[in-house]
N, C-alpha and C positions, 0 to 999 in steps of 0.2 A: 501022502508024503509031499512035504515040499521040493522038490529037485526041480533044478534049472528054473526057479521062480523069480525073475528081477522085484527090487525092489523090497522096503519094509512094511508091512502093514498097518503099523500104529494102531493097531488096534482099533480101527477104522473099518467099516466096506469105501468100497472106492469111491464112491461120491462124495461122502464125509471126507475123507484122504486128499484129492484133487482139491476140497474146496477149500481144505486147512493150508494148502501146499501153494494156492493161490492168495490167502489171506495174507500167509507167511512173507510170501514175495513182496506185496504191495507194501507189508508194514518194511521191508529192508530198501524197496527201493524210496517210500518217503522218508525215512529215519538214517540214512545207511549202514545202519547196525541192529542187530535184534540180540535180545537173547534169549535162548530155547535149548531142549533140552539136545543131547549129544544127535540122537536118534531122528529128528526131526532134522537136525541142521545137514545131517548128512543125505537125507534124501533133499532137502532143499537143493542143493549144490547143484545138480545138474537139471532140475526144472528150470532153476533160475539161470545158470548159464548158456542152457538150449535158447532162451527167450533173448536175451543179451547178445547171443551170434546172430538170432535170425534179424535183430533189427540192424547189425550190425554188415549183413549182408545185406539187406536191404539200403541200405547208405552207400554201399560199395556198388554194387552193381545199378544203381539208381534208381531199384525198383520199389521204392518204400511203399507205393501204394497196396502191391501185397503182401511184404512184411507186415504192414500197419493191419490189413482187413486178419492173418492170421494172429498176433497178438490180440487181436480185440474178441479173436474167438475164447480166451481165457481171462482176459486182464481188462479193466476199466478203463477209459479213455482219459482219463486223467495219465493213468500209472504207464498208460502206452506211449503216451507223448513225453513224460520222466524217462520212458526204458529207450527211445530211440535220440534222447540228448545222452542219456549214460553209454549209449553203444558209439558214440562221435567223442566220447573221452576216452574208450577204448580201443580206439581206431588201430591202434599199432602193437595192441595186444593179443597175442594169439591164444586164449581161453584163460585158464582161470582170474575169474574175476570175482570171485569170494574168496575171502581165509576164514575160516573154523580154527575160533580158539579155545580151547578144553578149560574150564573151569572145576573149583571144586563141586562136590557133589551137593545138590539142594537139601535141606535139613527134613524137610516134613518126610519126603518118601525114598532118601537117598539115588534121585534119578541125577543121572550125569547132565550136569547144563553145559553150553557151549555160548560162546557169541560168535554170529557171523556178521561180518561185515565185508564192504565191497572194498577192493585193492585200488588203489590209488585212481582215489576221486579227488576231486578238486570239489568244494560247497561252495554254490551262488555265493555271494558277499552277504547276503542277509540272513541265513544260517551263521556263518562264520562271525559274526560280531565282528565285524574291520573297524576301525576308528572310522572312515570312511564312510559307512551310512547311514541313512536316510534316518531323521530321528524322529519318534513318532511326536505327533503335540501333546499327548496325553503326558509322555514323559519328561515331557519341555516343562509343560504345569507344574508338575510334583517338583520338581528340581526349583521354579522358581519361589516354590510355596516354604521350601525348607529354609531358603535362603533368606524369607522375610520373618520367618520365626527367630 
């Protein structure tokens, strides 16, 4: 019987599960948005926001060098230095920092899709396309190639 079990299985053993739940994270914190199926994004939600407070703790009380050594026991060094500039745009948020939004259901196996994305982010300028940056030379070129056709 299952009683008093946290959590979903996904049809996973738990290493497959943690590792999916870890992949999951790092594609939402480089992309800020993912989309996945209802049942995934709902166990995402609190992995990813327990990681989110502890760097976020760790900013607050100044101790980031053991927030940083505990994130890195899950997440990449890449995705841990993204997760503790995302915990200094949530500085003055008190948790949730995902929304789950329910889509309709996928066609091949009628599984419930969701997107999650993080709650008000701000995207470096070079995500965001501003009139403002940096343009590459490659795109300098093609623009001046069209202009002499």
């Amino acid at each position: 019987m299952r009683k008093r079990k946290k959590g979903r299985t996904l049809s996973r053993v738990s290493s497959q599960r943690k590792a999916l739940l870890r992949t999951l994270f790092v594609s939402l914190i480089d992309n800020y948005q993912i989309k996945t199926t209802l049942a995934k994004a709902r166990e995402l939600r609190p992995f990813a926001e327990r990681r989110i407070t502890l760097a976020k703790r760790g900013l607050e009380k100044e101790d980031l060098i053991s927030a940083t050594r505990e994130l890195k026991k899950d997440l990449p060094q890449k995705t841990v230095e993204k997760v503790i500039l995302l915990a200094n745009d949530f500085k003055n948020r008190a948790g949730g920092y995902l929304r789950i939004i329910k889509l309709s259901a996928r066609k091949a196996d009628s599984a419930e899709m969701a997107i999650v994305e993080l709650v008000q982010v701000t995207k470096p300028k070079e995500e965001r396309g501003d009139k403002g940056e940096k343009v590459k030379e490659a795109d300098v070129a093609k623009k001046s190639k069209k202009k002499k056709e």
